[in-house]
C-alpha positions as CSV (number, residue, x, y, z in Angstrom):
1,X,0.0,0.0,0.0
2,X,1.5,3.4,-1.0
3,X,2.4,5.5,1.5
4,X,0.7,8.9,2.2
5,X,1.9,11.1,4.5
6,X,5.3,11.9,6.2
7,X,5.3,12.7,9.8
8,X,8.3,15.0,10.7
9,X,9.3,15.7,14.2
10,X,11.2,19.4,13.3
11,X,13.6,21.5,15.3
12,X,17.0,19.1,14.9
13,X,20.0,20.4,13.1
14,X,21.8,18.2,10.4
15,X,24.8,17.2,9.4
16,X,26.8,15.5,6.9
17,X,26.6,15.0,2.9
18,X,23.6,14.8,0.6
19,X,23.8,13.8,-3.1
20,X,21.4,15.6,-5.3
21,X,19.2,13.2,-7.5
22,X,19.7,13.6,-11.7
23,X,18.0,16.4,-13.0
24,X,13.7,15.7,-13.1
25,X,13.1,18.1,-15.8
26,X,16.6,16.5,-18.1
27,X,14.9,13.2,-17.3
28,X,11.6,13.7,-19.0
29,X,12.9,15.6,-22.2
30,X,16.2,12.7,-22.8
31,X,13.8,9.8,-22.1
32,X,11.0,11.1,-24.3
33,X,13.6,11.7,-27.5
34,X,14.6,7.8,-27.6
35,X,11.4,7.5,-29.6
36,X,13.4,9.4,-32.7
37,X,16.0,6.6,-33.6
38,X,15.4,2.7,-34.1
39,X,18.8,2.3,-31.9
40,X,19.8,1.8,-28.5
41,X,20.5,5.2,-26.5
42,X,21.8,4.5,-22.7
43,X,20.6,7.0,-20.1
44,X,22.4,7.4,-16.8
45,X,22.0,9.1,-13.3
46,X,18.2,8.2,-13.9
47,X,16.5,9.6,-10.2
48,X,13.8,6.9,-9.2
49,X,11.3,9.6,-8.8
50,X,7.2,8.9,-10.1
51,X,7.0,11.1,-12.9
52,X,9.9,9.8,-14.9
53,X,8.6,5.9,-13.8
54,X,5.6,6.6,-15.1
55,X,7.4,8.1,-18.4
56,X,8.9,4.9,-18.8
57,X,6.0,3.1,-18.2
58,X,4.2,4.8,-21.3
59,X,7.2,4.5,-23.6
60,X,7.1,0.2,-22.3
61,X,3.3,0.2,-23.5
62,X,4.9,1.8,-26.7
63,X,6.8,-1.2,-27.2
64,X,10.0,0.6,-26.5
65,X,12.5,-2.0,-25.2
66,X,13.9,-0.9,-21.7
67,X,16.2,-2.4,-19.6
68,X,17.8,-1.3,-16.2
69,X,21.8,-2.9,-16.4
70,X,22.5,-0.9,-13.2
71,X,20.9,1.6,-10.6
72,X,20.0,4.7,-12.1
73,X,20.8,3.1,-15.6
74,X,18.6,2.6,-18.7
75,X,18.6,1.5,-22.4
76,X,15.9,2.6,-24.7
77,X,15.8,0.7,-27.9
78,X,12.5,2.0,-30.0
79,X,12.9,-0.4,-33.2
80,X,9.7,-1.7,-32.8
81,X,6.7,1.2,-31.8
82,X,2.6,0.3,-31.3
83,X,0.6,3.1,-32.8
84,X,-2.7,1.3,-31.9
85,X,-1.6,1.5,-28.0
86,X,-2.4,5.3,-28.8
87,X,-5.8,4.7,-29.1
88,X,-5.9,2.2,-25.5
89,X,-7.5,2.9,-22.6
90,X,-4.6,2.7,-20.4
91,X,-2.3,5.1,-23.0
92,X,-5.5,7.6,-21.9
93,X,-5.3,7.2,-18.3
94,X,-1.5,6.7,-18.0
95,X,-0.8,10.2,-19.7
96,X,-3.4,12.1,-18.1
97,X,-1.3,11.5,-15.0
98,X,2.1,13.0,-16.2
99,X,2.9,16.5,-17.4
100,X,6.0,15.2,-19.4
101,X,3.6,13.4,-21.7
102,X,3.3,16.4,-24.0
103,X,6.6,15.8,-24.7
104,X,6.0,12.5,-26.6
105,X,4.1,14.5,-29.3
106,X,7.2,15.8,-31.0
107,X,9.1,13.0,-32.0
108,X,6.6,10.8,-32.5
109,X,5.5,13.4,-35.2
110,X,8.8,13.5,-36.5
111,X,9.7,9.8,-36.9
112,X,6.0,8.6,-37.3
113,X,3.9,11.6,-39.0
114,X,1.3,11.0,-36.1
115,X,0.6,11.7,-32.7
116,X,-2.2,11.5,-30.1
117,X,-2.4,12.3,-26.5
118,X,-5.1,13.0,-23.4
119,X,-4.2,16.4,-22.2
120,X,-2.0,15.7,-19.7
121,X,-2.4,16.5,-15.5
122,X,0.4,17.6,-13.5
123,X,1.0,20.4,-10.9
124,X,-2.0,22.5,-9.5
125,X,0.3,26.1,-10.2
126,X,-2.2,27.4,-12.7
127,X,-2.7,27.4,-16.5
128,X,0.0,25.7,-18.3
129,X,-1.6,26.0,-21.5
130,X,0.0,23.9,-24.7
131,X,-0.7,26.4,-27.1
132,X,3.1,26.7,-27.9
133,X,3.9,23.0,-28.5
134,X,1.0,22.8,-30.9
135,X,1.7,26.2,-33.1
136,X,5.3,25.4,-33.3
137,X,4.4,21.8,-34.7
138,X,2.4,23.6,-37.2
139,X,4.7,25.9,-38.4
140,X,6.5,22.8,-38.8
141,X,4.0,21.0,-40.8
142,X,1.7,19.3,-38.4
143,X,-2.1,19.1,-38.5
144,X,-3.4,19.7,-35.5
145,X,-7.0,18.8,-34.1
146,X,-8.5,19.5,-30.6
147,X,-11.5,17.2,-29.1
148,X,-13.2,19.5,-26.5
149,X,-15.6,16.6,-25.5
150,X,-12.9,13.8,-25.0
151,X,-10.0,16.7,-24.0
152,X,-7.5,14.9,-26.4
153,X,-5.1,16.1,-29.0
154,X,-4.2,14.4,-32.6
155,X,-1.4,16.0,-34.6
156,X,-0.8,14.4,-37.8
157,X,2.3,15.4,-40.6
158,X,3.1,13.1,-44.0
159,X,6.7,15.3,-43.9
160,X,8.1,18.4,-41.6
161,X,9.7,20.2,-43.1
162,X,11.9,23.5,-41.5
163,X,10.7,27.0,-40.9
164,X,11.5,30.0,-38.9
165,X,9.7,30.1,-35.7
166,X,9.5,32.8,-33.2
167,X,7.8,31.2,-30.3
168,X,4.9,32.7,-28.8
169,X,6.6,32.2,-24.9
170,X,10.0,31.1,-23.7
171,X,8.4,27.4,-23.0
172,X,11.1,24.8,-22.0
173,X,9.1,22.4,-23.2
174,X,7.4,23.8,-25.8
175,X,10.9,24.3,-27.3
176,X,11.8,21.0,-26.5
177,X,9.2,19.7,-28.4
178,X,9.8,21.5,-31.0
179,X,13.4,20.7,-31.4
180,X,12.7,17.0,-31.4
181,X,10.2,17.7,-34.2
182,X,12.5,19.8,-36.2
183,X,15.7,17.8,-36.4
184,X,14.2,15.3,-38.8
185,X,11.7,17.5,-40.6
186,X,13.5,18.4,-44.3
187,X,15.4,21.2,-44.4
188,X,16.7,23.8,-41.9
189,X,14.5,25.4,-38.8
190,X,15.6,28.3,-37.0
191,X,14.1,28.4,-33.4
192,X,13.8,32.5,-31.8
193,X,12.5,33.1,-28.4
194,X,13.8,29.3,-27.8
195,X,13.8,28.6,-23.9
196,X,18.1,27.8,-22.9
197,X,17.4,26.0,-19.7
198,X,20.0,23.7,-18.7
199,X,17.7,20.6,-19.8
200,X,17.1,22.0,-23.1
201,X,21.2,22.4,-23.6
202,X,21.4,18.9,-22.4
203,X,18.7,17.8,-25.1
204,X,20.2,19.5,-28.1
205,X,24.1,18.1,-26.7
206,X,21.9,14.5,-26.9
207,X,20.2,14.7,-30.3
208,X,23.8,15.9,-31.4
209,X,25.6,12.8,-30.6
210,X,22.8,10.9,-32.3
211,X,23.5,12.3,-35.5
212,X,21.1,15.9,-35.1
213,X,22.9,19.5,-36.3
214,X,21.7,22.2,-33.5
215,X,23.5,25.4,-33.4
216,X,23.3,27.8,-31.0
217,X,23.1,25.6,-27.8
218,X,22.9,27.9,-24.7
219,X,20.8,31.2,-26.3
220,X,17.9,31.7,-27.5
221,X,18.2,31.1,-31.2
222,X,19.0,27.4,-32.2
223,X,19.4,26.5,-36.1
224,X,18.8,23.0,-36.6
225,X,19.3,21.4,-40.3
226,X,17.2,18.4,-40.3
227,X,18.7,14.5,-40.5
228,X,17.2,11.6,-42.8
229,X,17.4,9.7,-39.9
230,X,19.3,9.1,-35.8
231,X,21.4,6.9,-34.0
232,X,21.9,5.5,-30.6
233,X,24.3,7.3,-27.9
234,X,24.7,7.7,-24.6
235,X,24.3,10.6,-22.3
236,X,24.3,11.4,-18.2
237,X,21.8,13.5,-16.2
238,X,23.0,17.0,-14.8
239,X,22.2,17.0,-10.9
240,X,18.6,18.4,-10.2
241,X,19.4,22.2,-9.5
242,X,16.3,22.4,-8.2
243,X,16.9,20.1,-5.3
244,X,20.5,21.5,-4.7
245,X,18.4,24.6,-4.3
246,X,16.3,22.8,-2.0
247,X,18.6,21.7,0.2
248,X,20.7,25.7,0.5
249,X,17.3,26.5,1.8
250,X,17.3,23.6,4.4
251,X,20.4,23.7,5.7
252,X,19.5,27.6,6.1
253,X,16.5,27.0,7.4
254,X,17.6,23.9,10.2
255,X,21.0,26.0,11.2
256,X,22.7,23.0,9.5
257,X,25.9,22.2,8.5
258,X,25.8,20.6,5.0
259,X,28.1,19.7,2.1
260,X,26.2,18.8,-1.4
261,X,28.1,16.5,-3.3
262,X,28.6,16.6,-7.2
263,X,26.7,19.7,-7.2
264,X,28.0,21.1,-10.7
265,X,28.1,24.4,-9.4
266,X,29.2,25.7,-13.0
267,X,25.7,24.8,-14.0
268,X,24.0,26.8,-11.4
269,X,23.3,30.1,-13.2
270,X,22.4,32.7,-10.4
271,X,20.9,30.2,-7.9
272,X,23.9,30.7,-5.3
273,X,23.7,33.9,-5.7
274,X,20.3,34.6,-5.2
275,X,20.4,32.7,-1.6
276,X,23.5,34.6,-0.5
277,X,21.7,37.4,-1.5
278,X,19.2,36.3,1.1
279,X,21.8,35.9,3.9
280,X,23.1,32.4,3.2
281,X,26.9,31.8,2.8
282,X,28.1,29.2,0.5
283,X,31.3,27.7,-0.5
284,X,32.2,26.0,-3.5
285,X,34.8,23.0,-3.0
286,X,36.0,21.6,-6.5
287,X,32.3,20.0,-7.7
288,X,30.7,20.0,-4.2
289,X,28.8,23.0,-2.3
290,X,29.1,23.6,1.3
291,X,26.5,25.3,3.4
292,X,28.0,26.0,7.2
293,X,25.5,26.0,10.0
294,X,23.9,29.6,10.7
295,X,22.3,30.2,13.7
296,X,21.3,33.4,11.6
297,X,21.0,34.6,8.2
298,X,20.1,38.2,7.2
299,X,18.5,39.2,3.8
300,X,20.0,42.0,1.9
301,X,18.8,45.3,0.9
302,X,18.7,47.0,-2.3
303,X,21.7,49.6,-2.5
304,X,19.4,52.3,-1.6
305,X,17.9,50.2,1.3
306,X,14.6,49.2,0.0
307,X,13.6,45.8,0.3
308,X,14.7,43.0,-1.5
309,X,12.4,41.5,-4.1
310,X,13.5,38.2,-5.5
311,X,11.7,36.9,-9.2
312,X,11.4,34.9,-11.4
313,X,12.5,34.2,-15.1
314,X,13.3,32.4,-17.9
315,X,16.7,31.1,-17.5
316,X,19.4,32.1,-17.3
317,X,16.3,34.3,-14.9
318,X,16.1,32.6,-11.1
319,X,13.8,28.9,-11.5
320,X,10.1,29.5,-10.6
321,X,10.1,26.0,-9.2
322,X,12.6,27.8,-6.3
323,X,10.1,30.3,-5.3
324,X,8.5,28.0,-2.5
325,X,12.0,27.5,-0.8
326,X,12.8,31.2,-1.2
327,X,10.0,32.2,0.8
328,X,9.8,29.3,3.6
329,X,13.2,30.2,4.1
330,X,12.6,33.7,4.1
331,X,10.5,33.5,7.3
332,X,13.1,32.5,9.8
333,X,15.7,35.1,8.1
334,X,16.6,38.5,9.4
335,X,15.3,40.9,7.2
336,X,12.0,41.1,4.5
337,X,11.6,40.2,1.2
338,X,9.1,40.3,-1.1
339,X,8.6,37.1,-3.1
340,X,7.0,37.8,-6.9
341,X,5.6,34.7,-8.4
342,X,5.4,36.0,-12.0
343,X,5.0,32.5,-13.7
344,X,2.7,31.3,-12.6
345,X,-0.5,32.9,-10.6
346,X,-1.7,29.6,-8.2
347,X,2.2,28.9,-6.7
348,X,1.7,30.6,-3.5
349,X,-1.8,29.7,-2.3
350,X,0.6,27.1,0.1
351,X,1.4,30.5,2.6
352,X,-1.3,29.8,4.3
353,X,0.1,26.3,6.1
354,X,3.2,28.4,6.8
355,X,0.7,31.1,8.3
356,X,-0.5,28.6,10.8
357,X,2.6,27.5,11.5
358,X,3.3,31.3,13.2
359,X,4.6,32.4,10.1
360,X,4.4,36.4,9.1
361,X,3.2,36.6,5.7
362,X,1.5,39.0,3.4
363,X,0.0,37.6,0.4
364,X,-0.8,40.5,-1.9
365,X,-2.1,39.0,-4.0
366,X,-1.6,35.3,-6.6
367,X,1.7,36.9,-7.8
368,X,3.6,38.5,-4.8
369,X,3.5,37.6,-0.8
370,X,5.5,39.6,1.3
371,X,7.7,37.8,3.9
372,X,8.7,39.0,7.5
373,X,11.3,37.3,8.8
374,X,11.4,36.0,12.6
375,X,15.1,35.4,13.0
376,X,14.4,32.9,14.8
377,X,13.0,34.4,17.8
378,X,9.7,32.6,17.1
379,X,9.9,28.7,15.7
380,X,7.7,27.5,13.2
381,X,5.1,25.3,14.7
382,X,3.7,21.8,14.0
383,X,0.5,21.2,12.3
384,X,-1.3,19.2,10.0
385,X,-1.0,20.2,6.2
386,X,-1.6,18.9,2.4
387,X,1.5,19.1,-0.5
388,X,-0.8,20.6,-3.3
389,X,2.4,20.7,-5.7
390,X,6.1,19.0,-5.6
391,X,7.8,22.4,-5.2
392,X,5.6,23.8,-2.4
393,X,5.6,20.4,-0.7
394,X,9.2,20.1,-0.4
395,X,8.9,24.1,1.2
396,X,6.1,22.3,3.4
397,X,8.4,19.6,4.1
398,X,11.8,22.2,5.0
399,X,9.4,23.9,7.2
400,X,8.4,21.0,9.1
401,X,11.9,20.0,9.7
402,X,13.0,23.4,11.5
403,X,9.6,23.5,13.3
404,X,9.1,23.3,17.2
405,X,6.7,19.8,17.4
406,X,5.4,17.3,15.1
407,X,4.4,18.2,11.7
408,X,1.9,15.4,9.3
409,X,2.1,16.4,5.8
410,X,-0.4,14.5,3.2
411,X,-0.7,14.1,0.2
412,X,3.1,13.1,-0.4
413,X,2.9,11.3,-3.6
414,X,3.2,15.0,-5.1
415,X,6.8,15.2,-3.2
416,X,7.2,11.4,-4.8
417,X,7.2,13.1,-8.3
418,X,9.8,15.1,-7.9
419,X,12.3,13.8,-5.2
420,X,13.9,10.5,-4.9
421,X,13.5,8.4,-1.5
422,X,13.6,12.0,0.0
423,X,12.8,10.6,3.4
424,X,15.5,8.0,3.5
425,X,18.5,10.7,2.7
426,X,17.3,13.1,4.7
427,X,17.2,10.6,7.5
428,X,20.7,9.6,6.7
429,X,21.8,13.3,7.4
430,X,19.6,13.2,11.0
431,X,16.0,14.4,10.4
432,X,13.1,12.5,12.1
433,X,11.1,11.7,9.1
434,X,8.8,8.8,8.9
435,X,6.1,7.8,6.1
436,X,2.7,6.8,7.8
């Protein structure tokens, strides 16, 4: 029976090494491109999170053939596809679950002239619309037909063939689908307004050793000149920056002293220095990041002394998915901040656990919650709360673990699709954290 709620007795400080998980969001754009070649391509650093095992599960029903040789290891060999397990019932209810799915369209339409897909569930942050995917695979070629009544999409192309694209917005996916699409489709396809995320430069560096020709890896114009055809290759997962994130904010947040291993800090962008910025010091050893215990941590000012704002962006803008942790961590800082969801407008309807928990927040609104930090003079408190999204139950979870009492958090298969045995590892670094 699957567990469904962590109990977390909070107020211990940690200690010792962590080793961040490969990179969620690399995962499900790598894993969904095997469909473009007939060969074996080798995946490793795999995290053993739901979301990507469910991924897999719906490229197995394919008929993709996958095997595990070690942990964290996986061959894809996609020489012998089911089109008709499009049209199944479990196809349907499988990809309804998973976000990534959308991500299957593009080279499915590339190598197969034909895709189909439920529209797909995921995270409760607000409209996540698809819009992007689907023009982009138009300008591209694609047909494109939308059933209102069964809410599933069918995109069908004979031949892509390349255009100029300026997308609509800077979509990581969106653009990932797109470049999937594109580097079969006949000809050459230039890709503005292209999202440069670390997973999309991990993508195009993939579909390059299979034989693909992207240019322009790392901004936001990428030329691709479209193959006959792909081959097999093997590639590694960047550590999740996301979680590294994740765990600056808890080792600020439990006054612990913590060293994150293999933590590429080179493919950071401005994370660090958007939590020294609020009071945490860091130090980078070789490939590791070490976080010293802080009994306090004071958020900076603007040069002319007004309060800090911290937002987000498209890379190389701060990750919207470390909003959450900015703020929990926020309210045991010295200082204010103002936190400005800009993303997405349902991200920060989570303040009001933190509220009961004695936190001093000001949400002004879906966008922007103001944060008055305690420094500690008054501990977070205990309670009994829901995870309604991976990111804000992981801030849930931080909270918990520097809070005075016992904390139960439901709902924890949301924290399952993002974070690998997250209980276990934090355990092994001295949190008292249990699943019910």
């Amino acid at each position: 029976m699957q567990a469904d709620a962590f109990e977390v007795r909070g107020g211990l400080s940690l200690q010792g090494e962590i080793v961040p998980q490969g990179a969620k969001n690399e995962a499900l754009q790598v894993i969904s491109a095997t469909l473009l070649t007939p060969e074996k391509v080798t995946i490793s650093n795999v995290p053993d999170i739901l979301d990507v095992r469910r991924l897999i599960d719906l490229l197995r029903g394919l008929g993709v053939a996958i095997e595990s040789p070690a942990s964290g290891v996986f061959t894809f060999q996609a020489d012998r596809i089911d089109l008709d397990y499009f049209a199944s019932e479990e196809f349907q209810e499988n990809a309804r679950r998973i976000r990534g799915s959308v991500m299957l369209i593009g080279p499915l339409l590339a190598r197969f002239g034909q895709a189909f897909l439920p529209k797909p569930g995921g995270d409760k942050i607000g409209r996540r619309r698809l819009d992007t995917h689907f023009l982009g695979l138009e300008k591209l070629g694609g047909k494109f037909r939308y059933d209102p009544d069964k809410n599933h999409y069918t995109i069908e192309a004979p031949q892509l063939r390349g255009a100029y694209l300026l997308l609509d917005e800077i979509s990581v996916t969106g653009t990932a689908n797109v470049v999937m699409a594109a580097v079969l489709a006949e000809g050459t396809t230039q890709l503005y307004n292209a999202a440069c995320e670390p997973y999309v430069q991990q993508l195009c560096r993939l579909l390059n050793r299979m034989g693909a020709r992207i240019s322009g890896i790392g901004s936001n114009l990428l030329t691709i000149e479209g193959v006959e055809t792909l081959g097999g290759a093997e590639h590694r997962l960047l550590p999740d920056m996301i979680e590294i994130g994740s765990f600056i904010g808890m080792a600020a947040m439990t006054a612990s002293e913590l060293t994150i291993k293999d933590a590429r800090p080179d493919e950071l962008g401005n994370i660090p220095a958007v939590f020294e910025r609020m009071g945490v010091s860091l130090e980078v050893r070789g490939q590791d990041l070490f976080i010293p215990a802080q009994e306090h941590y004071e958020i900076q000012t603007f040069i002319d002394g007004s309060i800090l704002t911290v937002y987000d962006a498209p890379w190389p803008g701060f990750s919207p998915d470390l909003m959450s942790i900015v703020l929990v961590m926020a309210t045991q800082a010295r200082g204010s901040v103002l936190v400005h969801q800009k993303m997405f407008e349902s991200r920060l309807f989570f303040v009001d656990k933190l509220i009961d928990m004695g936190a001093q927040i000001i949400l002004c609104d879906p966008h922007r919650a103001t944060v008055i930090g305690l420094d500690r003079k008054y501990p977070l408190r205990g309670i009994e709360m829901t995870s309604p999204d991976i990111r804000a139950g992981v801030a849930l979870l931080i909270a918990a673990l520097s809070a005075k009492g016992t904390s139960i958090i439901k709902n924890i298969d949301q924290i399952d699709r993002g974070y690998e045995r997250i209980d276990e590892r934090l355990r092994a670094i001295g949190a008292d954290i249990q699943r019910l």
